[in-house]
N, C-alpha and C positions, 0 to 999 in steps of 0.2 A: 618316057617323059616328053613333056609338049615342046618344052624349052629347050634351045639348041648347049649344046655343053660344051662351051669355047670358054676360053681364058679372055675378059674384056680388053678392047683396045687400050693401049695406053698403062695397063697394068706393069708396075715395076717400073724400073728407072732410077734415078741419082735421086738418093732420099730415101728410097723405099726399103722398110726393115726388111729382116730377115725372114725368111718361108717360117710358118710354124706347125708343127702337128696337129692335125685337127682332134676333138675330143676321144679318149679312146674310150669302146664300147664299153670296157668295163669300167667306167667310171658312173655308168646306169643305174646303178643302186644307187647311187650318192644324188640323184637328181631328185630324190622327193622333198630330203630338205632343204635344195637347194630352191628349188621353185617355189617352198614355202616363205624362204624369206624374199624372194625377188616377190613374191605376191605381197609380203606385209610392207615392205619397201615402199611399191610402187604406190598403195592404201595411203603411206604417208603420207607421198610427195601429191597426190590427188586430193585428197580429203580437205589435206591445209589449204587451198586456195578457194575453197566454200564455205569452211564452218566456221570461221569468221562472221560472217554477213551478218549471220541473224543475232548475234552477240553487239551487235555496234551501240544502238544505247545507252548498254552498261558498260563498255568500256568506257565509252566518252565519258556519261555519270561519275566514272570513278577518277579517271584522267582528265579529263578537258581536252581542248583540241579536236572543235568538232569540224571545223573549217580544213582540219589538215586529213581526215581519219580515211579519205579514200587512199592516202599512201599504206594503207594495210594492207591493201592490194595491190597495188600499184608498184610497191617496194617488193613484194613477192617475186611477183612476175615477172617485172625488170632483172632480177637477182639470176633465176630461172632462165631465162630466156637467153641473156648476154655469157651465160656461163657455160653452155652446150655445145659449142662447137671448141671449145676449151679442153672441156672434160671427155669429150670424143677424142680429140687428137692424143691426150694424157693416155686414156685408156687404151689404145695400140702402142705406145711407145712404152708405160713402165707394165700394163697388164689389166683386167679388168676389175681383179678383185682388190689394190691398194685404192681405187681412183673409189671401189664403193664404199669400201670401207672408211676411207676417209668423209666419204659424202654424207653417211649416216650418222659419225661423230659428229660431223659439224653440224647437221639438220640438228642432232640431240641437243649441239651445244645452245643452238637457237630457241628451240624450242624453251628450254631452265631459262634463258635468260628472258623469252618474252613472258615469260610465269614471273618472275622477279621486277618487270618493267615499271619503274615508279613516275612515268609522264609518258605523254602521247610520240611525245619526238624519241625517249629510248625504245618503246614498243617499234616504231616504224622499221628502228635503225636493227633490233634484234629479227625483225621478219624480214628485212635485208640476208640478215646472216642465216637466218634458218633455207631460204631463197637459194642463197650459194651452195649450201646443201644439198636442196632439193634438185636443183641442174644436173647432179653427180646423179641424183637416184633416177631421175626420167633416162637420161640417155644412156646410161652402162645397164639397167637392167635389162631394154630391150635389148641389148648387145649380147649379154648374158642371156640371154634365151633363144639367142641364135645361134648363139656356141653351142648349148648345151644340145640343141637336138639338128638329126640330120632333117634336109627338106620338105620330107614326105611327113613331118611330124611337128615342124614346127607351127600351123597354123591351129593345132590343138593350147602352144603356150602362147601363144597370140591371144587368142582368143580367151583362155584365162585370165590374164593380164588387163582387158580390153573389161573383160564383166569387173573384176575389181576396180579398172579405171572407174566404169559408171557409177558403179553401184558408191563405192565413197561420193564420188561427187554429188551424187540427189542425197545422201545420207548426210554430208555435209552440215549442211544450214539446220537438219530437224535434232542433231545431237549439239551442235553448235546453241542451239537454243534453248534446249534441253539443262547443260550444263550451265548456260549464264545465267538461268531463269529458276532453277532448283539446288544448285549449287553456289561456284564463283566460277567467271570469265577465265581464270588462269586456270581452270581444271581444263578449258580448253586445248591449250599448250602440254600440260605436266602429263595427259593419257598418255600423248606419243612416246614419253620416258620407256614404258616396259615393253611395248610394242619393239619400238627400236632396237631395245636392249635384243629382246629376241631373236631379231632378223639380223644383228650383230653378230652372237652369238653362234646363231646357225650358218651364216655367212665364214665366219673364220675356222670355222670348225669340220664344214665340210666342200665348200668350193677349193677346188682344184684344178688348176690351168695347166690347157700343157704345158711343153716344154720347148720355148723357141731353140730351132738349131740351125746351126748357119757354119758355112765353110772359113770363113776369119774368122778371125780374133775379135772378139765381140767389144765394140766401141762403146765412151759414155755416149748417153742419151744425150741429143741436144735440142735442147728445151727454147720454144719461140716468145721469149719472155713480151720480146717489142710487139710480135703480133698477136700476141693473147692478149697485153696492154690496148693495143688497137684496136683487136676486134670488142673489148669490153667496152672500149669509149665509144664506140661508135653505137654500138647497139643500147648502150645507155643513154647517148641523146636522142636516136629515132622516137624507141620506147615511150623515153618521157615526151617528145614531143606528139605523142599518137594519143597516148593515155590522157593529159592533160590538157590536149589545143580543144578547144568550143566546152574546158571543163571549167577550167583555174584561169583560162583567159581566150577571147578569142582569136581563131583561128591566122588571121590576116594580122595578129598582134607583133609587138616587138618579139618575146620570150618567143612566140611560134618561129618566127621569121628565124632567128637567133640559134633555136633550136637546131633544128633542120638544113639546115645552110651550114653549121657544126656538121650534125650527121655527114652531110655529101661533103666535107672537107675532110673530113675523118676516114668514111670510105674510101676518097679516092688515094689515102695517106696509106692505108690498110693493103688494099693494091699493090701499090708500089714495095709497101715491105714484106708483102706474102712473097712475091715476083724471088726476092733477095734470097731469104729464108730456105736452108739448108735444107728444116724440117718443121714446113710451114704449120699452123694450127689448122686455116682452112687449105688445102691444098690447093692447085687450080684443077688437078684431075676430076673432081666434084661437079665442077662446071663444063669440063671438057668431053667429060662422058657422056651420051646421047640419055644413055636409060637413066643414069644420077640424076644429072639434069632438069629430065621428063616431070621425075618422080617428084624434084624440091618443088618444082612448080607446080605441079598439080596438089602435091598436099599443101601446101600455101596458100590455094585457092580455097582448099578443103578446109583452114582453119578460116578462111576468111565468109564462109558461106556457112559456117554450125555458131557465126556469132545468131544470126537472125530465129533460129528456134530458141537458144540457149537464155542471151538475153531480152529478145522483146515477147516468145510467145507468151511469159508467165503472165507478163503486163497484159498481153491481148486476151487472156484464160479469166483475167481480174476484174479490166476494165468493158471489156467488147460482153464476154458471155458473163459477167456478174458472179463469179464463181471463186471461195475464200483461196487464201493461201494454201492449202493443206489437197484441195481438188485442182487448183493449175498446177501445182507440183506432178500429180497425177500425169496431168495431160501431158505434160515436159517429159517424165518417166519413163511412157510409152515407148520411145527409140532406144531405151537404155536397156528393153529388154529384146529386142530383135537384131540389136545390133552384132553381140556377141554370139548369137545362133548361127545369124548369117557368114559372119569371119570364120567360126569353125567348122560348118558348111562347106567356105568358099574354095577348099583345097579340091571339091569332086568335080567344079567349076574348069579351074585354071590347070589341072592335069590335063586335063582335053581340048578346049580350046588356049591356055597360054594365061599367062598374067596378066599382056596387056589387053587381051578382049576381054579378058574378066573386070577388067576396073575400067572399061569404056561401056560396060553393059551396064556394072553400077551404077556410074554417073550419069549416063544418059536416062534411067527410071529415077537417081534423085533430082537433076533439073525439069521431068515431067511435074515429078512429085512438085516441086518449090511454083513450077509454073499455076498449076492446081489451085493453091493458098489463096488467091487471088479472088477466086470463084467462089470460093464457098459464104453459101448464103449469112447476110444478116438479120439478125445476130447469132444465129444457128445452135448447132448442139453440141456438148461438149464432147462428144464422142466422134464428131468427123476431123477437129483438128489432132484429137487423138489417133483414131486409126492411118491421115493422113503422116503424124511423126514415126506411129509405128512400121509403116511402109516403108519413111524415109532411112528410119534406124537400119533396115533391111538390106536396101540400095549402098548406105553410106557402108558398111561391115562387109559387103561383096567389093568395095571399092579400095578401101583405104590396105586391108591387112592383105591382097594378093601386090598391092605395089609395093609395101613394107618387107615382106617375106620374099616378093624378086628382088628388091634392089640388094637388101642382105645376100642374097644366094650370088648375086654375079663379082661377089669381092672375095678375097681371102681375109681370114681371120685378120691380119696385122692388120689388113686398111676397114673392116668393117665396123670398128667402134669412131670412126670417122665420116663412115657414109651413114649411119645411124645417125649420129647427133645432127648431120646437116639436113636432112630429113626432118627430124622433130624438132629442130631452129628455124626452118621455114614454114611448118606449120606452127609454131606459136607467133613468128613474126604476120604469118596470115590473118589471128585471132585479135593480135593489138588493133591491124590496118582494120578491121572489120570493126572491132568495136566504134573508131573514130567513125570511120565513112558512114557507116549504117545509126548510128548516132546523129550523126547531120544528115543525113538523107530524112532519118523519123522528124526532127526539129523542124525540120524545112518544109516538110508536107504539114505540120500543124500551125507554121506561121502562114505561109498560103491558107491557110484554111478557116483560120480563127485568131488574125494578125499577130503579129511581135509578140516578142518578150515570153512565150510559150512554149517549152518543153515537154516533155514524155514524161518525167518523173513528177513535176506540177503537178500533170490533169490528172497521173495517177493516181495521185494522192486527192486529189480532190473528188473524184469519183469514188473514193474510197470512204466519203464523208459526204453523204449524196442528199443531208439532211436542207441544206441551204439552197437548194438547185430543183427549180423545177421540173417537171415530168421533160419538156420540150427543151431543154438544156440539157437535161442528162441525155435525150437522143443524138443532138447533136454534137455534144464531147464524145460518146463514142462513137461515133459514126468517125469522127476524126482521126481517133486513136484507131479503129478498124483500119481506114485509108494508109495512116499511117504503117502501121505492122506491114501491109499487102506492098507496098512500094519496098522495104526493104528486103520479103521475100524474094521480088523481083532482081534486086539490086544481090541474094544470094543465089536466085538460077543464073543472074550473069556467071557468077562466078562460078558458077559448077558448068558453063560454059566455057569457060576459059580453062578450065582442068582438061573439061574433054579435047577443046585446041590443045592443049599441048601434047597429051598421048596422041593424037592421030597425028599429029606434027611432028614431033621430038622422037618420042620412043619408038624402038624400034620392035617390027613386030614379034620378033622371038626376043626374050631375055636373052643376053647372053650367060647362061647358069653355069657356076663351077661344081662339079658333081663333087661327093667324098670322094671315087677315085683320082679324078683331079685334083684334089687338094691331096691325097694320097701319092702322085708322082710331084709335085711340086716342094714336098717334102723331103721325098726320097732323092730328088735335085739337091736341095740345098744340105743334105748328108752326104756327099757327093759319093 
């Protein structure tokens, strides 16, 4: 193995649970349906925060509240996001399988109730509650999949996981449509019912944890009520101030200023009571460790640079190349199928040269790739910003799942549903700041270009309805929209820039990896 097999600095200490057994081999039979329901799980918690979208008319039609209906998402996400490094710290201290099983009941519970939603404001407030859910289902499943297999194996459930992430999410919006346009909107919500039930069902039926043992008397849990209260508030007014500043008001506004100025009084509140905390939510060894560290940040970076495909390419597939809903979808797709190749590939990679030159090869071919975008001729063909995403999907799968699979391997079981969730907390906080920044970056290049008062979603739409608009107007709307997309690209090789700063800065060049023999004496320690 490439990676050096030390026990990481800073491991243990005042707070830190008891050693536990790591999975035993014979528990191998029992992994196929356990992997089935972390794959229908994970289906879930991905799928809901797409197939919505294309449903929004007939909710409104049926509800009202068209002024408020972006909190469908917004309420999601926030929910999802604030509740991850929560339901990490839960999942080391009572186990992984109460924290999922509870996550699943309550996504269920969400779910009946956004099916029953009789106005726009109970719908918001039950995709809130499905939201809380869904936080349990993104960060214990990966956790769960780290348990279940040794290192030389896990980036095949990576990699699983990774094709189901994709594949719900482009499915999303065409079943979403599907059902609001041939059925009802609440068939939406009410599928997840049996789905759930299943991965419930096989969840309680056959996952099996070890058995923590420890040389004392084993103490209650003691639960960071004030720093789980903290860390929700704080992450709920960032959130809403990212999601909503240049949306609901602008930027330089009161509620911004209000916002945010909250956030960093809350953070700095959060601080001071983690600092206290016996048995913090976030811990500070998260921050303290070079590779943890490395890692939040660069995948931070990494949610902040997959806003610029995700959200503006379809616009530029629509408005730039002239090409329906159903063919940009297409073009978007492309990285959804190289990505997961690449992840389950990338273990032939990172055995030989290491994790972290595997995820500095990645990213340095995706900021070539994002630099590229720039170039490609107008108005072109829809096949080069295709093969350009399919390359990137390639890049980004060699990048993201050998930093996800090292940071997991340098923790023991008790602290790794902790360095999970702070992982997948920084890159969804990446994906918020992205959508704002690269948002105003696009508005700002089309008021320079075609004065005030002009948006990305306007000219969209207006290009979309090309009956009114001269040949010589319609070139130069998109040519604008063109300019536009290519400066946010830019605006995400920065950021896959700044990923690569911090692994050649931060991380260090061997993982420090706990082998099973390792976690096999650190065991046999703590049975003394």
């Amino acid at each position: 193995m490439t990676e050096a097999s030390t026990t990481p600095a800073g491991a243990g200490g005042p707070g830190t649970p008891a050693a536990t057994a790591p999975p035993d081999p014979r528990t191998a039979a029992r992994r196929g349906p356990v992997v089935a329901a972390l794959m229908l799980a994970m289906g879930l918690a991905a799928i809901d925060g797409t197939i919505v979208s294309t449903a929004v008319p007939q909710i409104v039609g049926d509800l009202g509240g068209l002024t408020v209906f972006s909190w469908l998402f917004s309420g999601y996400l926030l929910a999802v996001t604030v509740t991850l490094p929560v339901y990490g710290k839960l999942s080391d201290t009572f186990g992984r399988k109460p924290v999922l099983v509870a996550g699943i009941v309550l996504f269920l519970i969400g779910s009946l109730l956004c099916a029953a939603a009789w106005s726009m404001a109970s719908l918001i407030a039950f995709r809130v509650v499905q939201g809380l859910g869904g936080g349990a289902l993104q960060g214990t499943v990966q956790t769960i999949a780290a348990d279940l297999y040794p290192l030389k194996e896990r980036p095949k459930i990576q990699a699983r996981l990774s094709s189901v992430w994709a594949a719900s999410s482009v499915a999303g919006p065409a079943v979403g449509g599907l059902l609001a346009g041939y059925a009802d909107w609440r068939w939406i919500f009410l599928i997840n019912l049996p789905v759930g039930l299943v991965a419930l069902w096989l969840v309680t039926r056959h996952l099996v944890e070890p058995q923590r043992t420890t040389t004392t008397p084993r103490e209650k849990p003691r639960i960071d009520w004030a720093g789980a209260l903290a860390v929700f508030a704080t992450g709920a007014l960032l959130i809403t101030a990212l999601v909503q500043g240049g949306v609901a008001w602008p930027w330089f506004s009161a509620p911004s200023l209000c916002l945010l100025g909250g956030a960093a009084a809350l953070g700095a509140l959060t601080v001071v009571i983690e600092r206290r905390a016996a048995e913090p939510i976030i811990p500070g060894w998260v921050w303290r460790r070079r590779t943890i560290a490395a890692v939040n940040l660069s995948l931070g970076a990494l949610g902040l640079l997959m806003v610029a495909p995700t959200v503006f390419l379809p616009t530029y597939a629509q408005s730039v190349l002239g090409l329906g809903p159903i063919a940009a979808g297409f073009v978007l797709s492309t990285w959804t199928l190289s990505w997961p190749i690449s992840a389950a590939l990338s273990n032939r990679v990172y055995n030989r040269i290491g994790f972290r030159a595997t995820a500095i090869l990645g990213i340095s071919g995706a900021l070539l790739l994002l630099l590229a975008f720039p170039f490609l001729p107008f108005p072109g063909e829809p096949w080069q910003p295709a093969l350009l995403m399919l390359l990137l999907g390639a890049t980004l799968g060699l990048f993201q799942l050998p930093l996800i699979v090292g940071v997991q391997s340098t923790v023991p079981y008790e602290e790794r549903g902790t360095t999970t969730a702070s992982v997948l907390f920084c890159r969804q906080v990446g994906q918020s700041v992205g959508a704002a920044l690269f948002g105003a970056v696009a508005n700002g290049v089309l008021a320079a270009r075609l004065g005030g008062g002009t948006d990305l979603d306007t000219l969209a739409r207006a290009l979309d309805a090309p009956a009114s608009l001269t040949a010589e107007t319609m070139d130069h709307l998109r040519r604008a929209v063109d300019a536009a997309v290519d400066y946010v690209y830019l605006g995400a090789a920065a950021a896959a820039a700044l990923a690569l700063l911090a692994l050649l800065t931060l991380a260090p060049r061997r993982f420090p990896v706990l082998t099973e023999a390792t976690e096999d004496d650190r065991s046999e320690e703590a049975r003394g």
